[in-house]
C-alpha positions as CSV (number, residue, x, y, z in Angstrom):
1,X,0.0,0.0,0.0
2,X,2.5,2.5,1.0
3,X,5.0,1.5,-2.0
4,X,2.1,1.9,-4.2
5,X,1.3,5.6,-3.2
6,X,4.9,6.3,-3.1
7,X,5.1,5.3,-6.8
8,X,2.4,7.2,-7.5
9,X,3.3,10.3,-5.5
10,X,1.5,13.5,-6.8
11,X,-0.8,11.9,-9.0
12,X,-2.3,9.3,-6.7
13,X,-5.2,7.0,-7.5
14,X,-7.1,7.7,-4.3
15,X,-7.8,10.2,-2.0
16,X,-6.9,8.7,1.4
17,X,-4.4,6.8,2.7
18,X,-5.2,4.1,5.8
19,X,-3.5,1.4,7.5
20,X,0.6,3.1,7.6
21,X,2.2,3.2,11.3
22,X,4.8,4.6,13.1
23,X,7.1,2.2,11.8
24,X,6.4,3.9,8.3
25,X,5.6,7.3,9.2
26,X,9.7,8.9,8.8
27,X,9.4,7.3,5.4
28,X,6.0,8.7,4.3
29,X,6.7,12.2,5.2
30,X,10.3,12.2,3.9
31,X,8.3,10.9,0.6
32,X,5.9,14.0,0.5
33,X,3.2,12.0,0.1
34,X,0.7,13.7,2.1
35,X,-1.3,17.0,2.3
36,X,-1.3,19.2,5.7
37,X,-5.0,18.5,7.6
38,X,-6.1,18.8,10.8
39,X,-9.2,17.3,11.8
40,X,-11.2,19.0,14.0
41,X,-12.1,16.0,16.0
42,X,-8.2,15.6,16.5
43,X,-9.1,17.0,19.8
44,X,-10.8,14.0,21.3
45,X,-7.6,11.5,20.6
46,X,-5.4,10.9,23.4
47,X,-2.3,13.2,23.1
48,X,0.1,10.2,23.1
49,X,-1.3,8.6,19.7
50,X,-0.7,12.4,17.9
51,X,3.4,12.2,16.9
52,X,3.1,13.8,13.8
53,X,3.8,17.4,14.7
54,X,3.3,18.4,10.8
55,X,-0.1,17.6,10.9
56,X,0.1,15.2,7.9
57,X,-0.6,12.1,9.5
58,X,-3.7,11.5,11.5
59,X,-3.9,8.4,14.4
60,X,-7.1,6.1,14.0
61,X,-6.1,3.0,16.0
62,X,-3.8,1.7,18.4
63,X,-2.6,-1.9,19.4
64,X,0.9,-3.7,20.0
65,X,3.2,-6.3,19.6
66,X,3.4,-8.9,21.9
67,X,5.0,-12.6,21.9
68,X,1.5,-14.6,22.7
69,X,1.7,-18.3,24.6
70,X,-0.3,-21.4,24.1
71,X,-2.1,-21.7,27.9
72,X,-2.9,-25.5,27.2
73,X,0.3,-26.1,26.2
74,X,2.5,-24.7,29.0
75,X,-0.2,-25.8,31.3
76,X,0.4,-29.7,30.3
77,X,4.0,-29.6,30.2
78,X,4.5,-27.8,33.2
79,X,6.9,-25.6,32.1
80,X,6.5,-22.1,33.4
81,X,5.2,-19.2,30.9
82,X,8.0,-17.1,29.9
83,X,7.3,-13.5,31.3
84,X,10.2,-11.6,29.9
85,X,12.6,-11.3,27.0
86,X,15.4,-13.3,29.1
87,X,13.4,-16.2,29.6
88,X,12.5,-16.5,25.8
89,X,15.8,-17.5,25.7
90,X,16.1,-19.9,28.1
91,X,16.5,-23.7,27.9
92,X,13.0,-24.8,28.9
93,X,11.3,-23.1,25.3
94,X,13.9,-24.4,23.2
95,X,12.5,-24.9,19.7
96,X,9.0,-23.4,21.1
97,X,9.0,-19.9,19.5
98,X,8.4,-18.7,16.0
99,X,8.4,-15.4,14.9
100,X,8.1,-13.5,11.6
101,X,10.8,-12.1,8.9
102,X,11.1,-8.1,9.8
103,X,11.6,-7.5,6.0
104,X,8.3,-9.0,4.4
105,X,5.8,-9.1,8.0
106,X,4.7,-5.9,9.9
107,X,4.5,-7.8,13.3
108,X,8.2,-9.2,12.7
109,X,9.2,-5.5,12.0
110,X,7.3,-4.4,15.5
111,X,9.5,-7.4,17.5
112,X,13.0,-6.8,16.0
113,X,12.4,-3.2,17.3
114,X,11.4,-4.1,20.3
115,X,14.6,-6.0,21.1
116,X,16.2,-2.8,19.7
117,X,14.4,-0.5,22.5
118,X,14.8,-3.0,25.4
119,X,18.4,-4.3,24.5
120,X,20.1,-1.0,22.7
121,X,22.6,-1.0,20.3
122,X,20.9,0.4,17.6
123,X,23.8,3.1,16.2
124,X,26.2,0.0,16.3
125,X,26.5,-1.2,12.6
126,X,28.3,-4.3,13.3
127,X,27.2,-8.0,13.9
128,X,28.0,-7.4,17.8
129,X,25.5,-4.6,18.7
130,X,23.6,-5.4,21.8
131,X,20.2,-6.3,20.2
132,X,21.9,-8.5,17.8
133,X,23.6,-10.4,20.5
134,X,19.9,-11.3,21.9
135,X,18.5,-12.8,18.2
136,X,21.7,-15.0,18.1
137,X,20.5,-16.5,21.7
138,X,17.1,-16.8,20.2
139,X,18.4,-18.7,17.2
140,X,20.2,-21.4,19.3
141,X,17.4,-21.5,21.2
142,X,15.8,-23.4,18.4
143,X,13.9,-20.2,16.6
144,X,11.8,-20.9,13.9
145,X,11.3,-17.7,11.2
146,X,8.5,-17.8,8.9
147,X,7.3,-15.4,6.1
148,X,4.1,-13.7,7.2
149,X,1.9,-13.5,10.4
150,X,-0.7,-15.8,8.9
151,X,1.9,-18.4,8.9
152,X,3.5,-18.2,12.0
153,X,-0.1,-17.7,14.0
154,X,-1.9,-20.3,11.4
155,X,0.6,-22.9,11.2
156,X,3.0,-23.0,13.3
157,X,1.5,-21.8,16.8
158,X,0.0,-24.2,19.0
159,X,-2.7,-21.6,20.6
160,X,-6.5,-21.2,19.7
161,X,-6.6,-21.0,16.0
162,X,-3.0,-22.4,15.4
163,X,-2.3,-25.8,14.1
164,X,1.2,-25.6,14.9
165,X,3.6,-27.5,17.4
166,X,5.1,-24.3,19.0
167,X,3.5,-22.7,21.8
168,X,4.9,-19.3,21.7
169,X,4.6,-16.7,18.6
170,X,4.8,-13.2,17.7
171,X,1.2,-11.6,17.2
172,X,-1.0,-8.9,19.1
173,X,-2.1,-8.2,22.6
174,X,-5.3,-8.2,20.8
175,X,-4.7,-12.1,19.7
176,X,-6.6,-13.4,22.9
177,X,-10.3,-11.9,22.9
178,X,-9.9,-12.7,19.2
179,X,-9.9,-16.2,19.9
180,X,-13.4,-15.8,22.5
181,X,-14.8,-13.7,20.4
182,X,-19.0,-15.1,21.7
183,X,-18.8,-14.1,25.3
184,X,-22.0,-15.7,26.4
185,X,-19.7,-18.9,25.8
186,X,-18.8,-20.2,29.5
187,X,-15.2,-19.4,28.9
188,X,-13.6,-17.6,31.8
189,X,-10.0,-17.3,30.0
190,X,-8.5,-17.0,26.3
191,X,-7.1,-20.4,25.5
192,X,-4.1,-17.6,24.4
193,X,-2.4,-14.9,26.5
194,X,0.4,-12.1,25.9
195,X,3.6,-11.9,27.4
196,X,3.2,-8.0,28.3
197,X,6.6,-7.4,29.1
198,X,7.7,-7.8,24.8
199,X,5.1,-5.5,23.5
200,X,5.9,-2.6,21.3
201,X,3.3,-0.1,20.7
202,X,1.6,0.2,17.1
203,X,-0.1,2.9,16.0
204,X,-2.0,3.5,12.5
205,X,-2.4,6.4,10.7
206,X,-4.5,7.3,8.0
207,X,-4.0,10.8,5.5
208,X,-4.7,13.0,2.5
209,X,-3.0,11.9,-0.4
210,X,-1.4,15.3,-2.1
211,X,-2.6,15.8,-5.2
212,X,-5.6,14.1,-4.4
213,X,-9.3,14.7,-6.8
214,X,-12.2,15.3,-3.7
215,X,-9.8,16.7,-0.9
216,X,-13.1,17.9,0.8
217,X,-14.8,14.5,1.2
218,X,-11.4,13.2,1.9
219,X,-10.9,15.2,4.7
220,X,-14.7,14.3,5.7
221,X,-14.1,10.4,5.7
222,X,-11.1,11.3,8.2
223,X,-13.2,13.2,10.5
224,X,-15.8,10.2,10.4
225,X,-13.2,7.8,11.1
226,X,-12.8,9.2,14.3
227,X,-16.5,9.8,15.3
228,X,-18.2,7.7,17.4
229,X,-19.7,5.0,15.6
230,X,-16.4,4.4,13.4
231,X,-14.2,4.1,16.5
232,X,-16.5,1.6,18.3
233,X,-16.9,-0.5,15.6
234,X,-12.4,-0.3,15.1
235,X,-12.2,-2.9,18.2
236,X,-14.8,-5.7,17.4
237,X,-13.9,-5.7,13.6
238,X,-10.3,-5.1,12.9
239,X,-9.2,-6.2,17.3
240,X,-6.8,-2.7,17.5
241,X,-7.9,-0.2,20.3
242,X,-9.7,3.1,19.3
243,X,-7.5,6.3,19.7
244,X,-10.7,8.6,20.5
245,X,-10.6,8.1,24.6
246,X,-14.0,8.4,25.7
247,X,-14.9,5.0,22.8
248,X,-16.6,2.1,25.0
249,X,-14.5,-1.4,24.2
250,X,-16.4,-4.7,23.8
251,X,-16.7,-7.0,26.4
252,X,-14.1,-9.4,25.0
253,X,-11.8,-7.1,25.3
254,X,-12.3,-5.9,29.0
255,X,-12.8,-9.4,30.2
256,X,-10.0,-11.4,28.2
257,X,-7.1,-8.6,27.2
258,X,-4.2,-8.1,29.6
259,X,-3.7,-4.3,30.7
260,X,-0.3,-3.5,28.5
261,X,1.2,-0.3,30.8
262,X,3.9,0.7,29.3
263,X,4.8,-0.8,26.0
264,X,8.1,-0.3,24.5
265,X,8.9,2.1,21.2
266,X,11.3,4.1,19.1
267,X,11.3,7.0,17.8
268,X,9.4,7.2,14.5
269,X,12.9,9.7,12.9
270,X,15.0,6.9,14.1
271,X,12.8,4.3,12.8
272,X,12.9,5.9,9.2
273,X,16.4,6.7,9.9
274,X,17.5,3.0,10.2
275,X,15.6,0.6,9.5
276,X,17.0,-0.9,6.4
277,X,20.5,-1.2,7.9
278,X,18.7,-3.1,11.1
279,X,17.3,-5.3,8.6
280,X,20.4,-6.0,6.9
281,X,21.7,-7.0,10.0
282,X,19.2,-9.1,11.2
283,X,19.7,-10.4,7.6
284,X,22.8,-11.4,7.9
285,X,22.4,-13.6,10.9
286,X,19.3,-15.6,9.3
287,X,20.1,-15.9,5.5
């Protein structure tokens, strides 16, 4: 989506853009893709969701990145839950972890950058930078890397909707209610559950394409998407939070989500800054 407007930059062949995140934002703006608008309703989002001093990029939803455990699993082996990134590593989950390639999966990109904001090392080019050192454990830990999120989740993890042999993967801290999505089913927990501790903070943005045909309606659909009715329907259809703060959640969410406090993230300039030489890196280790 983003590589499409970006090809099309100037002359693009819609209106609005939906769906890019912090993880893209540097690289949007620095692509002048978008058109300066403020919505008026901008005023209702919580302060920490609006980044984008410019006023090009507008927040619609909010979620993050967790590693997510199989409860059944860990529950009939007996092996304790890991609860941090240390114990991922750790002899008891060997070959029980898959995650996603950060070069073609957006929840792979989120979890390599979350190693990069809890273990550091980011401005060190070389194969010994301190995050690096942490994926290298992981790998002889038995680390399985797959292509996309529906794979990993899908086929490889053990949890809910997985038909998979490994109990822990990368996905969302919205994963669980997803899985008990009928709440007047006697269920009192998510057969998944997040490992709060990994999670890195997503954010989605949506904006006016510059050069874009009906700028008017365009900046109408933004405003709508964050009225009320579009951001209570964001958390039962697409399972990301609402950045509007008054927005009611469903009760999946309030009765089978885990409270994620403070959830790791980089800045958006460094993000843009580096990315592609993080990937290389991590490249290098897993080609």
């Amino acid at each position: 989506m983003t590589n499409a407007a970006i090809l099309t930059v100037g002359n693009p062949v819609a209106d609005v853009i939906f769906g890019f995140d912090e993880n893209l934002l540097g690289s949007v703006l620095r692509s002048d893709l978008l058109q300066q608008y403020r919505p008026e309703r901008l005023e209702n989002v919580d302060p920490a969701f609006v980044i984008d001093e410019s006023g090009m990029a507008t927040p619609i939803d909010h979620g993050n990145v967790c590693v997510n455990f199989d409860r059944g699993a860990f529950l009939a082996s007996g092996t304790p839950i890991p609860s941090t990134f240390e114990e991922l590593v750790d002899p008891s989950v060997k070959n029980d972890f898959v995650v996603e390639d950060p070069s073609t999966s957006t929840p792979g990109l989120a979890f390599m950058l979350a190693t990069i904001a809890k273990f550091g090392g980011g401005d060190d080019a070389t194969d010994g930078a301190a995050w690096l050192n942490y994926w290298k454990q992981l790998k002889a830990n038995g680390l399985s890397v797959v292509d996309s999120w529906e794979t990993a989740y899908y086929a490889n993890f053990s949890g809910g909707s997985g038909k998979g042999d490994r109990p822990l993967v990368v996905s969302y801290a919205s994963s669980p209610p997803a899985e008990v999505s009928d709440t007047s089913l006697p269920v009192d927990q998510s057969p998944t559950g997040v490992v709060t501790q990994t999670c890195y903070r997503q954010t989605e943005f949506a904006g006016i394409l510059r050069g874009a045909s009906q700028p008017q309606a365009a900046a109408a659909f933004i405003e709508f998407m964050l009225g009320g009715s579009f951001q209570a329907d964001v958390p039962g259809q697409m399972y990301v939070y609402p950045v509007v703060t008054s927005t009611p959640l469903p009760d999946t969410f309030a009765k089978y989500t885990a409270p994620v406090d403070a959830p790791l993230a980089l800045p958006y300039s460094d993000v843009a800054a580096n990315r592609e030489r993080w990937i290389s890196q991590w490249s290098a280790l897993f080609r």
